[in-house]
PDB file as gemmi writes it, atoms N, CA and C in Angstrom:
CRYST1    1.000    1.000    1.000  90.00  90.00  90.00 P 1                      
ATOM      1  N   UNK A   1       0.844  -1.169   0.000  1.00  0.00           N  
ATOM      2  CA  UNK A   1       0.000   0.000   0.000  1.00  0.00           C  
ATOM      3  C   UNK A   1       0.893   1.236   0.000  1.00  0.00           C  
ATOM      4  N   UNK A   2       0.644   2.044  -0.799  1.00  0.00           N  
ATOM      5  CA  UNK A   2       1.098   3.561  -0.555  1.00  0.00           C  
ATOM      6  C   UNK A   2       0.469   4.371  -0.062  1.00  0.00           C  
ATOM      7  N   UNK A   3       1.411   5.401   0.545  1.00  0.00           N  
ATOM      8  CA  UNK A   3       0.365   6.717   0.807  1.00  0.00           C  
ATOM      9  C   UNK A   3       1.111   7.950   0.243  1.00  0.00           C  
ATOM     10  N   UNK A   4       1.053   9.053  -0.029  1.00  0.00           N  
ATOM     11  CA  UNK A   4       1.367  10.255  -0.194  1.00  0.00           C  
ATOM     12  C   UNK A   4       1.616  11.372   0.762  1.00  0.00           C  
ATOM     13  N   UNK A   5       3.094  11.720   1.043  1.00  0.00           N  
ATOM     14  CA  UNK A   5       2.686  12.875   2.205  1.00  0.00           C  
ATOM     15  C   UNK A   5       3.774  13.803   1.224  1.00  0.00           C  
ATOM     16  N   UNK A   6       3.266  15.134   1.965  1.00  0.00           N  
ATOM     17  CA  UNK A   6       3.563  16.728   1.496  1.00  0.00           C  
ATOM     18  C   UNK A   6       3.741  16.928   2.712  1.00  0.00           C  
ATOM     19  N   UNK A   7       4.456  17.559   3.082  1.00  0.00           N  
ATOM     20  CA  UNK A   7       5.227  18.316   4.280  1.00  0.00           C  
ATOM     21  C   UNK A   7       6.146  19.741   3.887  1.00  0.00           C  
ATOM     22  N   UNK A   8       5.784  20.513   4.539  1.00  0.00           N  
ATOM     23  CA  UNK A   8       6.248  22.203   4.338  1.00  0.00           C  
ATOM     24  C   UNK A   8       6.162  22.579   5.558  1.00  0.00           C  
ATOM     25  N   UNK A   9       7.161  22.062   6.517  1.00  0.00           N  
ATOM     26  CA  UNK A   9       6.646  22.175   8.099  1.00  0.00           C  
ATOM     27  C   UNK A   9       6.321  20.824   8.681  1.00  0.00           C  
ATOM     28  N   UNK A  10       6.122  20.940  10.124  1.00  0.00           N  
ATOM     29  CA  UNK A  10       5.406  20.132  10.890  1.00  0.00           C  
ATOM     30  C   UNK A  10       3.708  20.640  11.056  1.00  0.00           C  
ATOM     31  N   UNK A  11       3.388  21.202  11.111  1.00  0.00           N  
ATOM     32  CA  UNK A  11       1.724  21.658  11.207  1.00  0.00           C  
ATOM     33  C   UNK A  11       1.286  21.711   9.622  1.00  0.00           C  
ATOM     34  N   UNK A  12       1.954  21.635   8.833  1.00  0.00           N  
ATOM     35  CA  UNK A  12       1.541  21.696   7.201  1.00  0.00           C  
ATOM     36  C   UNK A  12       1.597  20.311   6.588  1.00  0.00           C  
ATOM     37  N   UNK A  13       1.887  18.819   7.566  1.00  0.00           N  
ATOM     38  CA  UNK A  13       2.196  17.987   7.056  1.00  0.00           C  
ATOM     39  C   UNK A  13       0.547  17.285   6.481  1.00  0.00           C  
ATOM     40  N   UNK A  14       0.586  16.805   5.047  1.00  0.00           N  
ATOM     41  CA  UNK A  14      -0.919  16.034   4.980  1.00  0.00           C  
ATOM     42  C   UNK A  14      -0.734  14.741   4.180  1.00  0.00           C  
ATOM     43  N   UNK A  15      -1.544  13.417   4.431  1.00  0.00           N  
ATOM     44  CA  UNK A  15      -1.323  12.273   4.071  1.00  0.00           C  
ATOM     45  C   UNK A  15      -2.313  12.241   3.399  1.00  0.00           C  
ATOM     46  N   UNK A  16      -1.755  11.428   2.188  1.00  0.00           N  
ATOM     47  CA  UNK A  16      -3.081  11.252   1.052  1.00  0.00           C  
ATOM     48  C   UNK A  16      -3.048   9.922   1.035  1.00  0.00           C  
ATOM     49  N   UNK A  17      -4.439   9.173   0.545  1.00  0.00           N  
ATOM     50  CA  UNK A  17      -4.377   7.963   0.304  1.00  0.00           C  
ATOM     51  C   UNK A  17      -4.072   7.498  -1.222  1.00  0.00           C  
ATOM     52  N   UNK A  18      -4.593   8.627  -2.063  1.00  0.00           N  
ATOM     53  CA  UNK A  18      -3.912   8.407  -3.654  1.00  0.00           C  
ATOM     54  C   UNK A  18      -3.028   9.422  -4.175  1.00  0.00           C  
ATOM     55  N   UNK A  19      -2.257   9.220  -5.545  1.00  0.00           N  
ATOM     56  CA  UNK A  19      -2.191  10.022  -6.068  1.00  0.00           C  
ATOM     57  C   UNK A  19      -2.645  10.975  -6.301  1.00  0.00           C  
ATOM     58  N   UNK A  20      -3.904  10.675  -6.974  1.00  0.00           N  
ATOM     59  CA  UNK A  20      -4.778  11.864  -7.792  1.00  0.00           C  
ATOM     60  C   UNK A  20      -5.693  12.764  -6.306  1.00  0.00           C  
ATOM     61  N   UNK A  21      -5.659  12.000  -5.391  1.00  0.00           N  
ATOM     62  CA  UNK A  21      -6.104  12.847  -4.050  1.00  0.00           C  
ATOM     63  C   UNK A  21      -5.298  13.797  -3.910  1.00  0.00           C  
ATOM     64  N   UNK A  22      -3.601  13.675  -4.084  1.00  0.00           N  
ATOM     65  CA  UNK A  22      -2.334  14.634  -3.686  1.00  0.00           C  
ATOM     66  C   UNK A  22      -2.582  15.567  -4.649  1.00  0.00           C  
ATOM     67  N   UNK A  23      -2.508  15.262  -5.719  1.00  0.00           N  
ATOM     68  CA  UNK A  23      -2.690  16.228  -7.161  1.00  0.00           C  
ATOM     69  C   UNK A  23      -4.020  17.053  -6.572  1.00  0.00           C  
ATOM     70  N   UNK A  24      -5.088  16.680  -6.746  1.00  0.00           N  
ATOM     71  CA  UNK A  24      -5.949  17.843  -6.274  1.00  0.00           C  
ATOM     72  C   UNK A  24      -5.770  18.746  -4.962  1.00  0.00           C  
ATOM     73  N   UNK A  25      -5.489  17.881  -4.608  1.00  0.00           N  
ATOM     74  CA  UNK A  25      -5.150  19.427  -3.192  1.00  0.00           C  
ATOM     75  C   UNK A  25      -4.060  19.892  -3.505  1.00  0.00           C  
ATOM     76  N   UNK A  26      -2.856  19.850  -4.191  1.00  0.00           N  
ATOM     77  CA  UNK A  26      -1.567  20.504  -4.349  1.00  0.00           C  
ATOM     78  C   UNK A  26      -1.834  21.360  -5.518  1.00  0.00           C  
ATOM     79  N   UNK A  27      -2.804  21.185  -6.536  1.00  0.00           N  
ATOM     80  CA  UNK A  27      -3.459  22.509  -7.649  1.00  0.00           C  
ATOM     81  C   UNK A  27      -4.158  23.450  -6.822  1.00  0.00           C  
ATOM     82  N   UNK A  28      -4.654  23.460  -5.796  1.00  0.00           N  
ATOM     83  CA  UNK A  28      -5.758  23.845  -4.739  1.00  0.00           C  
ATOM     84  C   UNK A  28      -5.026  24.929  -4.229  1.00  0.00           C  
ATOM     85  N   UNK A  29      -3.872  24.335  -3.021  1.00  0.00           N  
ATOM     86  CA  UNK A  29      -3.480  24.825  -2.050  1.00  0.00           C  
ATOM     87  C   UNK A  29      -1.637  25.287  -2.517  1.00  0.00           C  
ATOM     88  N   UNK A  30      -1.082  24.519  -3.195  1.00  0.00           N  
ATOM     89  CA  UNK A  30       0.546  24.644  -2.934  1.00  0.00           C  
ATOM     90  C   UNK A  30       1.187  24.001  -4.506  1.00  0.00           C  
ATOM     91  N   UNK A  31       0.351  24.689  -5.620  1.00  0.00           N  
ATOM     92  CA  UNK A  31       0.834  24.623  -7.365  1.00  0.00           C  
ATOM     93  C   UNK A  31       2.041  23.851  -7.478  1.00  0.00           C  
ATOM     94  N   UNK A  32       2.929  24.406  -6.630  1.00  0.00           N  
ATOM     95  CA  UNK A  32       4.072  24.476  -6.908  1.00  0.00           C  
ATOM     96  C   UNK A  32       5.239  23.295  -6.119  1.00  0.00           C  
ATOM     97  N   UNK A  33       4.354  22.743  -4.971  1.00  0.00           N  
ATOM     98  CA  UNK A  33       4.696  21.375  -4.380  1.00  0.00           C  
ATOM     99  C   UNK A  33       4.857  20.606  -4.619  1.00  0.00           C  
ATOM    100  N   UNK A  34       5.284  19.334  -3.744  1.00  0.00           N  
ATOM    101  CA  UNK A  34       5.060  18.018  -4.524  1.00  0.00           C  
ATOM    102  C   UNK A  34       4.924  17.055  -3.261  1.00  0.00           C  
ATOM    103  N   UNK A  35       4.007  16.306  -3.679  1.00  0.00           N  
ATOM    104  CA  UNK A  35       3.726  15.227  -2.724  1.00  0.00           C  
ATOM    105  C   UNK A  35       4.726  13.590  -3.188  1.00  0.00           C  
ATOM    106  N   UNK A  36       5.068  13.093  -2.027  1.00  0.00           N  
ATOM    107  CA  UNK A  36       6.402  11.356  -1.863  1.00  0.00           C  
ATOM    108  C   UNK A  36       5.664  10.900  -1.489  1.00  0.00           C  
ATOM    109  N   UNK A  37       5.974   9.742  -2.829  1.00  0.00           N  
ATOM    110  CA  UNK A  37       4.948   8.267  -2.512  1.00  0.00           C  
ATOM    111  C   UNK A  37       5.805   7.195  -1.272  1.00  0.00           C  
ATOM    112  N   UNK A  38       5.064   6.934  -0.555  1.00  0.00           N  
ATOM    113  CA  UNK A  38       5.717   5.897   0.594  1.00  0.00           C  
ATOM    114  C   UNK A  38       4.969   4.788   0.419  1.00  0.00           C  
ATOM    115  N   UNK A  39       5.674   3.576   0.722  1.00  0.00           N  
ATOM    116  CA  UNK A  39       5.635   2.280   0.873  1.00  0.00           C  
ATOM    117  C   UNK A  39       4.811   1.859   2.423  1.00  0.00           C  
ATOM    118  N   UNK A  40       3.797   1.560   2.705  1.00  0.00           N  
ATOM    119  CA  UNK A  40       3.598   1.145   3.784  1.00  0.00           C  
ATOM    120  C   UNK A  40       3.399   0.056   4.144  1.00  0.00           C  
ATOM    121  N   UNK A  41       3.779  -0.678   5.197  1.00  0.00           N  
ATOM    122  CA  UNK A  41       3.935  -2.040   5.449  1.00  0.00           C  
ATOM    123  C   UNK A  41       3.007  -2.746   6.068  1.00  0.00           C  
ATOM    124  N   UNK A  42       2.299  -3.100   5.809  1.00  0.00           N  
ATOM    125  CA  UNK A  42       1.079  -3.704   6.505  1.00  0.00           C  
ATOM    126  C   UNK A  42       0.675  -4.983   7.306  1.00  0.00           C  
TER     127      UNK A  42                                                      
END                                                                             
């Protein structure tokens, strides 16, 4: 499973469950960001 986090700070940190979830809030809020795909271990 992956998840997506964006971090610009500690209080700015947000976890996505998809891609296309990260993409819409990063056109939204922070154009110019980028959200890291992580590996999670389950």
């Amino acid at each position: 499973m992956k998840v997506w986090i964006y971090e610009k700070g500690r209080p700015n940190e947000r976890r996505f469950a998809s891609e296309e979830e990260a993409q819409r809030w990063l056109e939204k809020h922070d154009p110019e960001g980028v959200a890291f795909a992580y590996e999670v271990m389950e």
